[in-house]
Structures are given as structure tokens and as C-alpha cells.
ZAMARGU-4260 file (C-alpha; in steps of 0.2 Angstrom, whole numbers, plus 5000, padded with zeros to 4 digits):
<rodrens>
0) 5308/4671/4616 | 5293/4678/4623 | 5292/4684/4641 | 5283/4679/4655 | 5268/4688/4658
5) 5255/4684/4645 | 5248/4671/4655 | 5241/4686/4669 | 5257/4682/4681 | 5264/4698/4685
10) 5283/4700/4679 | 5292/4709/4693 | 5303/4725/4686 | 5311/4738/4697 | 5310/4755/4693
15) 5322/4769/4699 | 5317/4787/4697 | 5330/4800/4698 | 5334/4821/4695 | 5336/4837/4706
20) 5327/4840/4720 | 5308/4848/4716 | 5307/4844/4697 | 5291/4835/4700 | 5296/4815/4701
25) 5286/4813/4716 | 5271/4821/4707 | 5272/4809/4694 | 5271/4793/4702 | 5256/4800/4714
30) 5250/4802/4698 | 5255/4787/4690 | 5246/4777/4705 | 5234/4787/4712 | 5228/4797/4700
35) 5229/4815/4710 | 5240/4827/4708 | 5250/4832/4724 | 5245/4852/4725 | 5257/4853/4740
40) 5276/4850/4738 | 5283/4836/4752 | 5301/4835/4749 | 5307/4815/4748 | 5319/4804/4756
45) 5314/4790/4751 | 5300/4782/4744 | 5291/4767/4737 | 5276/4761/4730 | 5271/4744/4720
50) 5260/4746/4707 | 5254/4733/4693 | 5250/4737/4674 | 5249/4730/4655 | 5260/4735/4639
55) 5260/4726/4625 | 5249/4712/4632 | 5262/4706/4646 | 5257/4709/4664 | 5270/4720/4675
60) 5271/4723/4692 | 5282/4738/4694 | 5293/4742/4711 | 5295/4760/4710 | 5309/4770/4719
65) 5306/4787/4723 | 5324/4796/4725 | 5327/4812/4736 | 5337/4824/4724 | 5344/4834/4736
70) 5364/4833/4738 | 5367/4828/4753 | 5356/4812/4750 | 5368/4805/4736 | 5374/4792/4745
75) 5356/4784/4751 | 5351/4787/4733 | 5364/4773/4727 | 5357/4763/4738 | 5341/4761/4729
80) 5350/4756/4712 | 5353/4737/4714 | 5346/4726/4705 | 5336/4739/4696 | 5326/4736/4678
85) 5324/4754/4674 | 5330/4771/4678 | 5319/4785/4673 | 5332/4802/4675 | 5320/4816/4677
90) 5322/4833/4675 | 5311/4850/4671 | 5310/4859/4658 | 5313/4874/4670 | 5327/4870/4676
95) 5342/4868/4666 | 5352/4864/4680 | 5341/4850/4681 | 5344/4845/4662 | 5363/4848/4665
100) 5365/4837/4681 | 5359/4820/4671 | 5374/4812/4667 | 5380/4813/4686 | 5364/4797/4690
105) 5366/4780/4689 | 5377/4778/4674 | 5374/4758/4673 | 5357/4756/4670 | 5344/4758/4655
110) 5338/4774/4657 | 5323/4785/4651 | 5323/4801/4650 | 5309/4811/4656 | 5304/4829/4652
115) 5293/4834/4668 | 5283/4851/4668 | 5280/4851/4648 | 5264/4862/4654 | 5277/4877/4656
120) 5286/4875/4639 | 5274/4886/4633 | 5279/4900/4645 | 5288/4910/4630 | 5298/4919/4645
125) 5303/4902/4653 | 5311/4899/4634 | 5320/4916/4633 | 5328/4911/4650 | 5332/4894/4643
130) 5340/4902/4629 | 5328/4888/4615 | 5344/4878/4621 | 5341/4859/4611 | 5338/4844/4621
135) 5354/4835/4617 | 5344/4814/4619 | 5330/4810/4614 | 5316/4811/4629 | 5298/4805/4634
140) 5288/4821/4638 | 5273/4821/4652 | 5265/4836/4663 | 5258/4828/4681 | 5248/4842/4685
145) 5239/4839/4669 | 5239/4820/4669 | 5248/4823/4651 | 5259/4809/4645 | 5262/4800/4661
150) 5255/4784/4654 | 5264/4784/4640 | 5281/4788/4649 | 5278/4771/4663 | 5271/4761/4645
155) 5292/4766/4640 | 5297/4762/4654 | 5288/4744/4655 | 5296/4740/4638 | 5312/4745/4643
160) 5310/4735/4658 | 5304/4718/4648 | 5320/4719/4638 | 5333/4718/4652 | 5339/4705/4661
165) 5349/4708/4675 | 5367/4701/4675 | 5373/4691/4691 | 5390/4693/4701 | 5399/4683/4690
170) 5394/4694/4673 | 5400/4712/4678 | 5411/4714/4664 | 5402/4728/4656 | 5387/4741/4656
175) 5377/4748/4643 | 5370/4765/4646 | 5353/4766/4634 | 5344/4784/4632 | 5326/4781/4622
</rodrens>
């Protein structure tokens, strides 16, 4: 079965992105759809934007949340997950915390793991203080301040996206937690 999309109508897929507060999530998107990188850090609350694209010949148009990732936002965060496609769990590669604090987001829904700030894996003192400690899934890497990999991290999450179908009330039996 082939999805919709070939024939240039859009397939609608929501996107969910999630991680600590100040890893860079915003900057990706404004990346992502705009093309400019934010020089100035604005935290979030709560953010959308709507933004339409092609992988593997099928047109998309993706609904992408912006998360705050502050605490004390945990609850409006949740708010955003229904009916979501994708959830893209973010975190820097400066921040362990950031790296340990995945598993507490969104544990229902197909996820992609993003690497953000990959420009400062080369800082060999940011590794020392990292300790060369092993990303323990596999991960999708970009860099928004160097427009590095952001394509091909929203092309990811646009395949993972045309593979899900959502399960109504009645078929809430169980979840599947995938990490590409």
C-alpha cells in the first residue's frame, strides 16, 4: 500500500519536538523553516509553525510543536502530544543532563533522537567533561547554527511520520516506543 501524497496532496503528520530547556530545539525549526539561525536565545512556551516538504516523492505538510523544556512547563507540554505522528526528543551534546533526561518524554510515540550542537563535539574540552561517555541509541545528528544535518533529521522524521497510523479510542491496548 502506498501512501497518499504522490499525487502533490499534502499528507498531514504532526511533529512533537521535545528536550531540556536551551539545547537548541527552537533553533532548529527556525532553521528548518526559515533558513536563519536565531543569534539570540528566546526561551519557549509554546510554539507552532506549519511547514510543507517532500521525502521519497510523497508530499508532507508537517505541524510542528515547539515544546518549552523547562520543569515547571511539564504539564502544558503533555498537552501538545495527542495525536502526534512524530516525536523528535532533542538533547545537546553539552549537556549530559540533557542526554540523561530522554526517557522522562513522551514515552508512547515514535521518536527520533536528535543530537543538537554537533559543531561543539569537537571541543576536545567539552569531551573530557563528557567523560567520551557513548550514546546509548542510535541518533540523527545536526548543527542549527551551521545549517548541518537539519534536512536530513525533518527527511527522518517525514519517513517516520508516513509509516504511523494513529490508533483511535477503541485500539489503546498497546504502544511501541521506536528510537531510529
Amino acid at each position: 500500500m502506498i501512501p497518499c501524497g504522490k499525487n502533490n496532496k499534502p499528507i498531514h503528520r504532526k511533529l512533537v519536538v521535545v528536550g531540556d530547556g536551551s539545547i537548541g530545539k527552537s533553533s532548529i525549526l527556525t532553521v528548518f523553516t526559515k533558513g536563519v539561525f536565531p543569534e539570540v536565545y528566546e526561551p519557549t512556551v509554546f510554539e507552532n509553525y506549519v511547514h510543507e516538504m517532500t521525502v521519497d516523492g510523497h508530499t508532507l505538510e508537517l505541524s510542528l510543536f515547539d515544546t518549552a523544556g523547562q520543569e515547571e512547563f511539564d504539564r502544558l507540554r503533555s498537552l501538545s502530544y495527542a495525536d502526534t505522528h512524530v516525536v523528535m526528543m532533542c538533547y545537546a551534546v553539552d549537556s549530559l543532563d540533557s542526554l540523561e533526561n530522554i526517557p522522562t518524554h513522551c514515552p508512547y510515540a515514535k521518536i527520533i533522537l536528535v543530537a543538537l550542537k554537533c559543531d561543539l563535539r569537537d571541543d576536545e574540552q567539552r569531551l573530557k567533561k563528557m567523560k567520551n561517555r557513548p550514546v546509548m541509541y542510535e541518533e540523527v545528528k545536526c548543527s542549527a547554527k551551521h545549517n548541518r544535518g537539519i534536512r536530513e533529521v525533518f527527511d527522518q522524521a517525514g519517513r517516520v511520520a508516513l509509516s504511523v497510523h494513529l490508533k483511535t479510542n477503541q485500539d489503546t491496548s498497546s504502544s511501541t516506543c521506536i528510537i531510529l
